[in-house]
Structure formats: structure tokens, C-alpha cells
C-alpha positions in Angstrom: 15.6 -4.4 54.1 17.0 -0.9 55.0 20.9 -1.2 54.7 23.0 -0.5 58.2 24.6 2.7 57.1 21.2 4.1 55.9 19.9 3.0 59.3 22.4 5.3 61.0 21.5 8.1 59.1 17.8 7.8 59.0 18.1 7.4 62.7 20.6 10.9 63.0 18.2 12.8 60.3 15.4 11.9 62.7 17.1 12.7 65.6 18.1 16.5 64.1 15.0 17.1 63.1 12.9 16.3 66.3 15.8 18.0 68.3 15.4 21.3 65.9 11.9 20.9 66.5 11.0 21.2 62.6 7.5 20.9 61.7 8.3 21.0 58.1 5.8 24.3 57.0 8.2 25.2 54.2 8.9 22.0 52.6 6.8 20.6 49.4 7.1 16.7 49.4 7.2 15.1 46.2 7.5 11.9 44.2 6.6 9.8 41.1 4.6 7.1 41.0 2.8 4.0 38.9 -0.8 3.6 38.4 -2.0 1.2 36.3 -5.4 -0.4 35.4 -6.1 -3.6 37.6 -9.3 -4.6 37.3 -8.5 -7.3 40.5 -10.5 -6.5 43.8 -9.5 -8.1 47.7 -12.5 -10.3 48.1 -14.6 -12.6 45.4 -17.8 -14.7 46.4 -17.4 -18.2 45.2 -19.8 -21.7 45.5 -18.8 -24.1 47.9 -16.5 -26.1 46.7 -15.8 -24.4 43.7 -12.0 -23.4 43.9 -11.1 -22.5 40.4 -13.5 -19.6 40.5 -11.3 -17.8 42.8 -8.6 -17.7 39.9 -8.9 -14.3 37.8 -7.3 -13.0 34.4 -5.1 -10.4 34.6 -3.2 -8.6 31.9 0.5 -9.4 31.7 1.1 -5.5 31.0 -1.6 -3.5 32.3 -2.5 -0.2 30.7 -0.9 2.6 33.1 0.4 5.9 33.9 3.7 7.6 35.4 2.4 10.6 37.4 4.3 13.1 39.7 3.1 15.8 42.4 3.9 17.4 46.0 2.4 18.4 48.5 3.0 21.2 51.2 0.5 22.7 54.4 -0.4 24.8 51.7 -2.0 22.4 49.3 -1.0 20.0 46.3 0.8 21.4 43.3 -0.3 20.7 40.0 0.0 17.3 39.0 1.9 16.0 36.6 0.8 12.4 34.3 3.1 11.1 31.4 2.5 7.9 29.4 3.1 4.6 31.3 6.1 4.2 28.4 8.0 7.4 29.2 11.3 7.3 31.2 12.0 9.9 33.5 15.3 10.8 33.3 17.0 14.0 34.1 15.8 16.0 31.4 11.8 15.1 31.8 12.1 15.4 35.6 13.6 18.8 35.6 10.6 19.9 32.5 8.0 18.4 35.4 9.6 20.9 38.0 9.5 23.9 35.7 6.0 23.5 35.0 4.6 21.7 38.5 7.2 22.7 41.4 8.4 26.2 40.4 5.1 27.8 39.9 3.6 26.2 43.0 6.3 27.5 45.2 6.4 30.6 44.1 2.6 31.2 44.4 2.2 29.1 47.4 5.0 29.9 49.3 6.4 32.9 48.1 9.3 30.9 46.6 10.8 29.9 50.1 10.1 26.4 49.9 11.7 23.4 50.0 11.4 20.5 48.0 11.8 16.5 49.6 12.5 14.0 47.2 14.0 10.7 47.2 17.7 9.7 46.0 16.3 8.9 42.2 19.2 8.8 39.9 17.3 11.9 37.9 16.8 13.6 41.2 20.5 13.4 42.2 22.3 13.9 38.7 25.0 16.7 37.7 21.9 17.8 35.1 19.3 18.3 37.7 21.7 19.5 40.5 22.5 22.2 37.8 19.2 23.4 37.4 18.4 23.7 41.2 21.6 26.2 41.3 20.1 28.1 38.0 16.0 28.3 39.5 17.6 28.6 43.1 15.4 25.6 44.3 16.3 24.8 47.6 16.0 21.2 49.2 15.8 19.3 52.2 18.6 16.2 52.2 16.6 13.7 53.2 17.8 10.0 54.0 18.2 7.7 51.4 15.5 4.1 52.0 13.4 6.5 53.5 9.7 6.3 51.8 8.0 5.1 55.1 8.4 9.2 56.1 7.3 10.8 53.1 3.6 11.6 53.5 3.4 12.2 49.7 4.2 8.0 49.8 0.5 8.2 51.8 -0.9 10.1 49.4 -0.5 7.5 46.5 -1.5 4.7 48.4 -5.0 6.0 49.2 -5.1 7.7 45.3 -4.4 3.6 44.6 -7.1 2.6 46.6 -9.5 5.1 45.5 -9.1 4.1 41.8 -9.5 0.5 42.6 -12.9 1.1 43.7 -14.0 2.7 40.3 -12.7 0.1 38.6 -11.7 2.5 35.7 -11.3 -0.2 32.6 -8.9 2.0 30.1 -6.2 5.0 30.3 -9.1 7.7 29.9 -10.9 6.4 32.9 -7.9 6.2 34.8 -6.5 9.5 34.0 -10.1 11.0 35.2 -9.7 9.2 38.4 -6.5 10.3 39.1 -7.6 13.9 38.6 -10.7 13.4 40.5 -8.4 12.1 43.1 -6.3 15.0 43.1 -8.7 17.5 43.4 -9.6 16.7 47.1 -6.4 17.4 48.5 -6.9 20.5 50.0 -4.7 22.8 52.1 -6.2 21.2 55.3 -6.1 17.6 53.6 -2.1 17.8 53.0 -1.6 19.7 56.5 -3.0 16.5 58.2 -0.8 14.1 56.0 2.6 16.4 56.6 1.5 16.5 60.5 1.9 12.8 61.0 5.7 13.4 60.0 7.2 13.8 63.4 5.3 11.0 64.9 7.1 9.0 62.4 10.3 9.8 62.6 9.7 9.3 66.5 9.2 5.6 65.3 12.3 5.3 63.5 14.4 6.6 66.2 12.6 4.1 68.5 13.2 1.4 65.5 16.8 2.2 65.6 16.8 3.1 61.7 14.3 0.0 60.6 11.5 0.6 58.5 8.6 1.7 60.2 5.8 0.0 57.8 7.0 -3.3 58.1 
């Protein structure tokens, strides 16, 4: 449940931006997420009558990774994949940039680019903010409860998906599918995730501020 006061800003962010008429070719959207080994699927076939075979083991703490990347209407940057038991804090997340963002932008967008990212404690600290001023990374202030606009949030979900359906059974198989994953996101791919943007901020100003995925 998106709190009032982000509401209200979602809905003015939205409003700016479709006003301005922003369509967003300069900014790099970025995140972190999870992906871990489930060896679950949606549907099972069972006998008549046989309940209990619907039930399935799964581990208490499946294998997984942490992974980060961006994308832009010029491609994907690299990608970055850290083990499932590293923290990213301030320090890691700004390493990630300096190898993943900088070099993207630079090559990619002749180094006027903007990077989205969420209101992460490491995203947001006096160690990080530092850093921007020092690498001169610019950034787009985007509204806090606000991953239903991020098309990079898209991006993971479908990654997700596509994993599931290799069935990967241990961290190398999973690493390769994540990779594998990554690899089709081409220029024209990420230009039709980034495109749906404005439609969705449309929805939130319709919504009032709600989220839009619920």
C-alpha cells in the first residue's frame, strides 16, 4: 500500500513529466534484484482423488543470486551477479557502477545519461551521493514506492519467468540462464520496454497516485 504523501508525489512526478513531454532517451533504468533456484512450476497433473500429490518440497533457503543491470533505448549495460550472501551496501553498489554504469554511459551515450534508481538506503547515502559528484553521474529523482514505472522492474519478471522454464537445478545453471537471458535484450528490445513508460505514468495520474499493478 503506497503511502498518501508518496501518492502525491508520484502523481506530481507523473504529471511533470507527461506535461514536459519526456520520453526518457537519456535515462538508463536500473535495479537489483533476487533470483534464486525454485524448482516449483504453476500447474502439476495429479490422480483423481489424490490430494497429497499436489504438495511439493521446496528448500527452506534456496540456492540464489543478487544481480544488478539497466537498461537505456540504447541497450542493456553489462550486468552485474554477486553471491546470494553478499550485502549491497554503499561501498559494493558504487564498485557495481564503476564497472557496469560508467562505462555503459559513456560508450552508449556519450556520457549524457541519466541513471533511475529506486530510494535504496545504498542508492541514497552521503557515500554514494559523494561519488555521483566525483564521476559527475547525473540522475533522474524519481518517486519513492514507485517500481510499477520502472521498466527495468519488467525486465526481471520475464528474466524470472524465463529461468523457471529451464528449470536450472544449481547456481552454475542459474548463472548461465541469467546470462543467456541477458543477452537478448537488444537496443530495440529495451526501446520497447522504456516506451511503455508514459502510458504508465498516464495510469497513475488516472489512479490518483495508487499502484498501477495491483
Amino acid at each position: 500500500m503506497i503511502r498518501d504523501v508518496n501518492k502525491i508525489a508520484r502523481m506530481d512526478f507523473c504529471t511533470q513529466m507527461l506535461e514536459d513531454l519526456t520520453v526518457f532517451s537519456d535515462c538508463v533504468f536500473t535495479d537489483e534484484s533476487t533470483v534464486q533456484i525454485d524448482c516449483s512450476t504453476k500447474f502439476c497433473f495429479v490422480k483423481k482423488g489424490d490430494h497429497f500429490a499436489r504438495m511439493r518440497s521446496r528448500a527452506k533457503h534456496p540456492s540464489k543470486l543478487h544481480i544488478w543491470g539497466g537498461i537505456s533505448t540504447r541497450g542493456a549495460t553489462q550486468l552485474a551477479i554477486l553471491p546470494g550472501s553478499c550485502r549491497i551496501n554503499s561501498e559494493v553498489y558504487c564498485r557495481i557502477l564503476e564497472r557496469c554504469y560508467i562505462p555503459f554511459a559513456r560508450k552508449a551515450h556519450n556520457g549524457f545519461a541519466r541513471i533511475v534508481q529506486d530510494n535504496a538506503p545504498a542508492h541514497k547515502s552521503h557515500y554514494t551521493s559523494e561519488k555521483f559528484v566525483e564521476w559527475g553521474i547525473e540522475s533522474l529523482d524519481w518517486p519513492a514506492e514507485s517500481p510499477d514505472l520502472n521498466p527495468i522492474e519488467l525486465v526481471w519478471g520475464n528474466m524470472k519467468n524465463f529461468i523457471r522454464k529451464r528449470r536450472v537445478r544449481n547456481l552454475d545453471d542459474l548463472k548461465i540462464g541469467i546470462v543467456a537471458y541477458w543477452k537478448t535484450l537488444t537496443p530495440d528490445v529495451c526501446k520497447k520496454y522504456i516506451a511503455g513508460v508514459r502510458k504508465k505514468m498516464e495510469r497513475v495520474v488516472e489512479q490518483e497516485g495508487r499502484n498501477i499493478l495491483e
